[in-house]
C-alpha positions as CSV (number, residue, x, y, z in Angstrom):
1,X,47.0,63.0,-57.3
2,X,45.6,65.1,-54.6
3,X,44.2,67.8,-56.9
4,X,42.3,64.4,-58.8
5,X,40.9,63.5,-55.4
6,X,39.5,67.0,-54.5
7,X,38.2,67.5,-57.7
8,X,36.2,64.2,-58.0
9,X,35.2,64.8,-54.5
10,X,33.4,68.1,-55.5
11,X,32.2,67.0,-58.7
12,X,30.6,64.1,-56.9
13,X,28.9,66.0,-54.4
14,X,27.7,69.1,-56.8
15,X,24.4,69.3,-58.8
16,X,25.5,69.8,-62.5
17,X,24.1,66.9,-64.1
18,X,20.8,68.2,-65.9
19,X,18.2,65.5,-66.1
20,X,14.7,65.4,-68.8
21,X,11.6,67.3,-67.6
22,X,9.8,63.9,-67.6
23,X,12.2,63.1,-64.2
24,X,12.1,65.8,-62.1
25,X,14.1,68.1,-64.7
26,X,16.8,70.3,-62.8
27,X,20.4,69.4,-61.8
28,X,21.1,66.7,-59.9
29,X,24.6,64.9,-58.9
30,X,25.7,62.5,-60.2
31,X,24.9,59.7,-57.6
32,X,21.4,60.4,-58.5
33,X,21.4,60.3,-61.7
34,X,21.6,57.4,-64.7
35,X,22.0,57.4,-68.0
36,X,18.1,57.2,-69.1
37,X,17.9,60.5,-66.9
38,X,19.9,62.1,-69.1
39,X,19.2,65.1,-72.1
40,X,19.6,63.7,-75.5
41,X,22.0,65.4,-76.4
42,X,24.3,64.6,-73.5
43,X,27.0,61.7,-74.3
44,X,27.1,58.8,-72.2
45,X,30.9,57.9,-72.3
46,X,32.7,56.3,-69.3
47,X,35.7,54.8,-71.2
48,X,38.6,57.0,-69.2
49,X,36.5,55.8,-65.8
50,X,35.6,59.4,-64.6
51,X,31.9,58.7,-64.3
52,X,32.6,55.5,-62.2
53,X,35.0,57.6,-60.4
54,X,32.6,60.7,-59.3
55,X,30.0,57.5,-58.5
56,X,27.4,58.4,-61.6
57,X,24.2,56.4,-61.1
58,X,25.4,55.0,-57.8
59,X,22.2,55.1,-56.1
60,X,20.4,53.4,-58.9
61,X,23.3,50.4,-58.5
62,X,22.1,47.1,-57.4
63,X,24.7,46.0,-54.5
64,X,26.8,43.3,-55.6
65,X,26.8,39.4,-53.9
66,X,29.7,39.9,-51.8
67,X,27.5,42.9,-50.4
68,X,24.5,41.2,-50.3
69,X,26.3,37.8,-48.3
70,X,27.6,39.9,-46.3
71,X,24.6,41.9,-45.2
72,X,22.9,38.6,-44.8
73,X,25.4,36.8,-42.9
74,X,25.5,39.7,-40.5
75,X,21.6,39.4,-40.1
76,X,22.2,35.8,-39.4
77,X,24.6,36.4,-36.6
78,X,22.5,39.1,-34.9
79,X,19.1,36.7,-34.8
80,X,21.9,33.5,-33.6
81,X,22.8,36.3,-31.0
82,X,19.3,37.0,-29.9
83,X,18.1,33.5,-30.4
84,X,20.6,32.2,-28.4
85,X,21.8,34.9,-25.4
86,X,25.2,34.0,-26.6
87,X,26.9,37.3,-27.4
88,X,27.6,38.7,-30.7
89,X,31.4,38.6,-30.7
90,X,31.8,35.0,-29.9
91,X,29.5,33.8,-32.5
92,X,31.3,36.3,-35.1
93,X,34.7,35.0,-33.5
94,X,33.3,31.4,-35.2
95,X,32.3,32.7,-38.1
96,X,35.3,34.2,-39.1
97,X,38.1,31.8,-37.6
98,X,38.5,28.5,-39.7
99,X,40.7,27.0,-36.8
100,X,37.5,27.7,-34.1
101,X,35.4,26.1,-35.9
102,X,37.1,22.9,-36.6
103,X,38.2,22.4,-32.9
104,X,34.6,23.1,-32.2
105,X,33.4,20.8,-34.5
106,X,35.8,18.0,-33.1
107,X,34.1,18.5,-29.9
108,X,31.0,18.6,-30.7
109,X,31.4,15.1,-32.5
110,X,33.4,13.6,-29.6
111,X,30.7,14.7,-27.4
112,X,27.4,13.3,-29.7
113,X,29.5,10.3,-31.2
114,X,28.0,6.9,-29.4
115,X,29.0,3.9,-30.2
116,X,26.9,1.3,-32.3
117,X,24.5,-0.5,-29.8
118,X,25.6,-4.5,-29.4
119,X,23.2,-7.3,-31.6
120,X,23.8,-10.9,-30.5
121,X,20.6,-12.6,-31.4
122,X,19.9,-16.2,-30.7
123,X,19.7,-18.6,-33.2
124,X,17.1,-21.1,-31.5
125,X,15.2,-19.1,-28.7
126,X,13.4,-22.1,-27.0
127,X,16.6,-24.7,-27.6
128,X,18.9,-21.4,-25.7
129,X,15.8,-21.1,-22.7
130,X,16.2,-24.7,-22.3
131,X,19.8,-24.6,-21.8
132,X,20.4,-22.1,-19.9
133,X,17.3,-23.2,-17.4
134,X,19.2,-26.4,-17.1
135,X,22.3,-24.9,-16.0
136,X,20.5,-22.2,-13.9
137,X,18.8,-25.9,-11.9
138,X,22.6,-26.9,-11.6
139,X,24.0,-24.2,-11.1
140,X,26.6,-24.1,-7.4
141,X,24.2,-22.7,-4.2
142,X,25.9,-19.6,-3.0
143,X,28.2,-19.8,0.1
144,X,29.6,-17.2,3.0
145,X,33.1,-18.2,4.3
146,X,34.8,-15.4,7.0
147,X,38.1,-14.3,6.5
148,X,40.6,-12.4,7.9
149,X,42.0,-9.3,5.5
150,X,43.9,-6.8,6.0
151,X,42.2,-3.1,6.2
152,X,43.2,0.6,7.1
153,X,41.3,1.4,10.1
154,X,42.0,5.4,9.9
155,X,38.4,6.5,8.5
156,X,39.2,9.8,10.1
157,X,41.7,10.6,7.5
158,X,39.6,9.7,5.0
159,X,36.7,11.7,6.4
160,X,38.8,14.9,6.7
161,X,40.7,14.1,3.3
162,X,37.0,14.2,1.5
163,X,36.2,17.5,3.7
164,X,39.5,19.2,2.3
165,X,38.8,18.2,-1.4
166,X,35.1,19.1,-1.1
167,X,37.0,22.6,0.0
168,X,39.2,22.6,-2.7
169,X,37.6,22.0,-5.5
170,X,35.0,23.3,-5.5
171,X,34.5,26.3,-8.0
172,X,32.8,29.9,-7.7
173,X,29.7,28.1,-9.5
174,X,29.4,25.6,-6.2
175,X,30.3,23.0,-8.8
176,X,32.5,20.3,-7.7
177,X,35.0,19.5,-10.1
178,X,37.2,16.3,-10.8
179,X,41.2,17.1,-11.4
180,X,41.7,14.8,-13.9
181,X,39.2,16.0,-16.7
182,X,38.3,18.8,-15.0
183,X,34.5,18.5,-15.7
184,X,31.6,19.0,-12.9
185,X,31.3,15.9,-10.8
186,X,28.4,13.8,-13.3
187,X,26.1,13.4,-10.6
188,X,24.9,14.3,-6.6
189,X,23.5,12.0,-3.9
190,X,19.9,12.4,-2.6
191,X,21.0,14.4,0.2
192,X,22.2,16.9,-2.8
193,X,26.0,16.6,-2.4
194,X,28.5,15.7,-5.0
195,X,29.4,12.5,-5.3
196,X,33.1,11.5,-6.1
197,X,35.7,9.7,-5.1
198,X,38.6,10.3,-2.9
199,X,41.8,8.9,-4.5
200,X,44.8,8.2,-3.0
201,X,47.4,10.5,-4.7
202,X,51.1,8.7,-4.2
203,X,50.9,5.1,-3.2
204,X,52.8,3.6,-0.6
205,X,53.8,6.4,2.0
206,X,54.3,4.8,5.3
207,X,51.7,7.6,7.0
208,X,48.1,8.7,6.7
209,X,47.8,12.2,4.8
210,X,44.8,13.6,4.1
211,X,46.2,16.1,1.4
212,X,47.4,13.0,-0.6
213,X,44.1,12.4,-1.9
214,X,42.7,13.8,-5.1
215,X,38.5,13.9,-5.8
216,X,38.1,12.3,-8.9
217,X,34.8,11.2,-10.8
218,X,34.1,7.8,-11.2
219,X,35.8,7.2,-14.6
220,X,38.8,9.3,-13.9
221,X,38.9,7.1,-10.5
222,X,38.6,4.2,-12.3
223,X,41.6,5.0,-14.5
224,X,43.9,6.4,-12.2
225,X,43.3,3.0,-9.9
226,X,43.3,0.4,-13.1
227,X,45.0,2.1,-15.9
228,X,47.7,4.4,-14.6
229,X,50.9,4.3,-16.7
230,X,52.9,6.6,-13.9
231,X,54.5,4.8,-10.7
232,X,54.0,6.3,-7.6
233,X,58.0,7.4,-7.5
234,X,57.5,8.9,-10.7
235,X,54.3,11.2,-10.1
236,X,56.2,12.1,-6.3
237,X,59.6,13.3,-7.6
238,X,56.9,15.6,-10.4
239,X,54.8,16.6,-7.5
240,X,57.5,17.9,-5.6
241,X,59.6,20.6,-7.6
242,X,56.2,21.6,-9.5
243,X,55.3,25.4,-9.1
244,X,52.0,25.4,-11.7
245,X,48.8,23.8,-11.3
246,X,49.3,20.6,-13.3
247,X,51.6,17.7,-12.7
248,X,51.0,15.4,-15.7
249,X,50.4,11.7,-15.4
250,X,49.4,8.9,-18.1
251,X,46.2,7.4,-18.2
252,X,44.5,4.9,-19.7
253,X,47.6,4.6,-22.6
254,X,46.7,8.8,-22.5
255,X,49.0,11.6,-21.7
256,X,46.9,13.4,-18.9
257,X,47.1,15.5,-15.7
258,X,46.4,16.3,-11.7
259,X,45.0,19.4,-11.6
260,X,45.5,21.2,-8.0
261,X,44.6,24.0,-6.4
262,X,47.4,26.3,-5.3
263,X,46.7,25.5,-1.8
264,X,46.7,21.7,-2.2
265,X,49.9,21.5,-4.2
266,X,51.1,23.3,-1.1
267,X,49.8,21.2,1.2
268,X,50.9,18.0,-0.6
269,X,54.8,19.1,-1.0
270,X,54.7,20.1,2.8
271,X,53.3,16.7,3.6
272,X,55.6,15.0,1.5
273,X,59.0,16.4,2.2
274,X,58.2,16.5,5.7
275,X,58.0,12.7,5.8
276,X,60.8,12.4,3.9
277,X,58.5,9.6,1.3
C-alpha cells in the first residue's frame, strides 16, 4: 500500500507525459495535461483509476458545487464580518451550528413580534359624539376629601437602599441593570441617571433594611408587586441557604429569578438571620 502511495506520488509530480507540438510540445505531468493534449498514438484509458489517481488533467478540472458553495459561502462570511465589525468566528459559529441559529431566530422573533394594533370603529360617529357629550355635561364634579392613612415615614432607608442598588448593579459598561430580566434599565431621567425602582425584597420584616430591596425596571416591578406567585416565607427560607447568584421566584404564572450580586446576597442573609425574620 505504501509502495502504491510513493509511486503515485512521484508519477504525479514527474514530467513524463509528452503533449502535441501545437501545445507547447515537451513533457509535462500529468496535472497539466488532458486528454486533447495528448500524441495520437497515446491511449486514453482510465478504467483501473490510475490516471484519476496520479491527478491527470487536474488543473484543467472545473471545481465541483460543493467546492464552489463552499468558496462562496466563505466569501459571504468574510464581507458579513467586515460589513458588520462582528468577528469572523461568531458568524461562522452560526453558520455552521443548527441549534444557534434556531435559538437565535426565536429571539429575534420574540424581540420584533408586536401584537396586532386594536380596531374598534364606531358605528354612528355623530349619534356616539352626542352621547358621550351628554354624559361628559352629567358627568359627577370632582371632589378632595382628607384622610388619614397609614405610611412608612423612614425615607432614609429608602434613600440609602436606592444608593446601595445603584452600587450594586451597576455593570463595568456603567449600565444599570434590573435583577429580574437582567436587561439595562429602559430608560434615564433628565438629570441622566437610571431610572428604576427600588422593590422591597421579603415582605413583612418587622425592621427597615436597606439591603432588602432589589432595583427592578418598571415591568419587572410591576410583576414582582402584582403578579408574584412566591410568598414572602417561601423566597426568605431560598434566600437564606443560597450560595449562587440566583434565588428563583415565579412571576407573572413564569418560572423566574432574583439575580444578586455576591455582596448583596451577603448583605441580605446577614440582615436577615440577624433579625431572626
Amino acid at each position: 500500500m505504501v509502495e502504491n502511495l510513493n509511486l503515485g506520488f512521484t508519477i504525479s509530480n514527474s514530467k513524463f507525459s509528452p503533449a502535441r507540438a501545437l501545445v507547447c510540445g515537451g513533457f509535462h505531468t500529468p496535472k497539466h495535461t488532458q486528454q486533447a493534449d495528448l500524441l495520437s498514438n497515446f491511449l486514453y484509458d482510465n478504467r483501473n483509476g490510475w490516471l484519476g489517481a496520479i491527478g491527470f488533467g487536474a488543473s484543467f478540472a472545473k471545481p465541483t458545487q460543493a467546492v464552489v458553495e463552499a468558496e462562496t459561502a466563505e466569501d459571504a462570511i468574510g464581507q458579513a464580518a467586515t460589513a458588520t465589525g462582528v468577528p469572523r468566528d461568531i458568524l461562522e459559529h452560526f453558520a455552521n451550528n443548527a441549534e444557534a441559529q434556531e435559538e437565535f431566530n426565536r429571539w429575534r422573533e420574540k424581540r420584533k413580534q408586536k401584537p396586532k394594533p386594536p380596531k374598534k370603529e364606531p358605528t354612528n360617529e355623530d349619534l356616539r359624539r352626542g352621547r358621550v357629550a351628554e354624559e361628559a355635561v352629567n358627568s359627577a364634579f370632582v371632589e378632595r376629601l382628607v384622610l388619614e392613612r397609614q405610611i412608612r415615614p423612614n425615607w432614609d432607608v429608602i434613600r440609602e437602599a436606592r444608593t446601595k442598588m445603584i452600587e450594586w448593579n451597576t455593570n463595568d459598561e456603567s449600565q444599570v441593570v434590573c435583577q429580574i430580566c437582567s436587561e439595562e434599565m429602559p430608560f434615564k431621567l433628565d438629570d441622566g441617571s437610571y431610572y428604576f425602582e427600588a422593590i422591597e425584597c421579603v415582605k413583612g420584616l418587622s425592621r427597615e433594611i436597606p439591603q432588602n430591596h432589589l432595583a427592578l425596571c418598571p415591568v419587572c416591578a410591576a410583576k414582582y408587586k402584582h403578579a408574584n406567585g412566591t410568598t414572602s416565607e417561601e423566597l426568605q427560607q431560598r434566600i437564606l441557604p443560597a450560595n449562587g447568584s440566583e434565588v428563583p421566584v415565579t412571576l407573572a404564572r413564569e418560572q423566574s429569578g432574583i439575580v444578586f450580586t455576591k455582596v448583596h446576597l451577603l448583605d441580605l442573609q446577614a440582615a436577615l438571620r440577624a433579625i431572626g425574620s
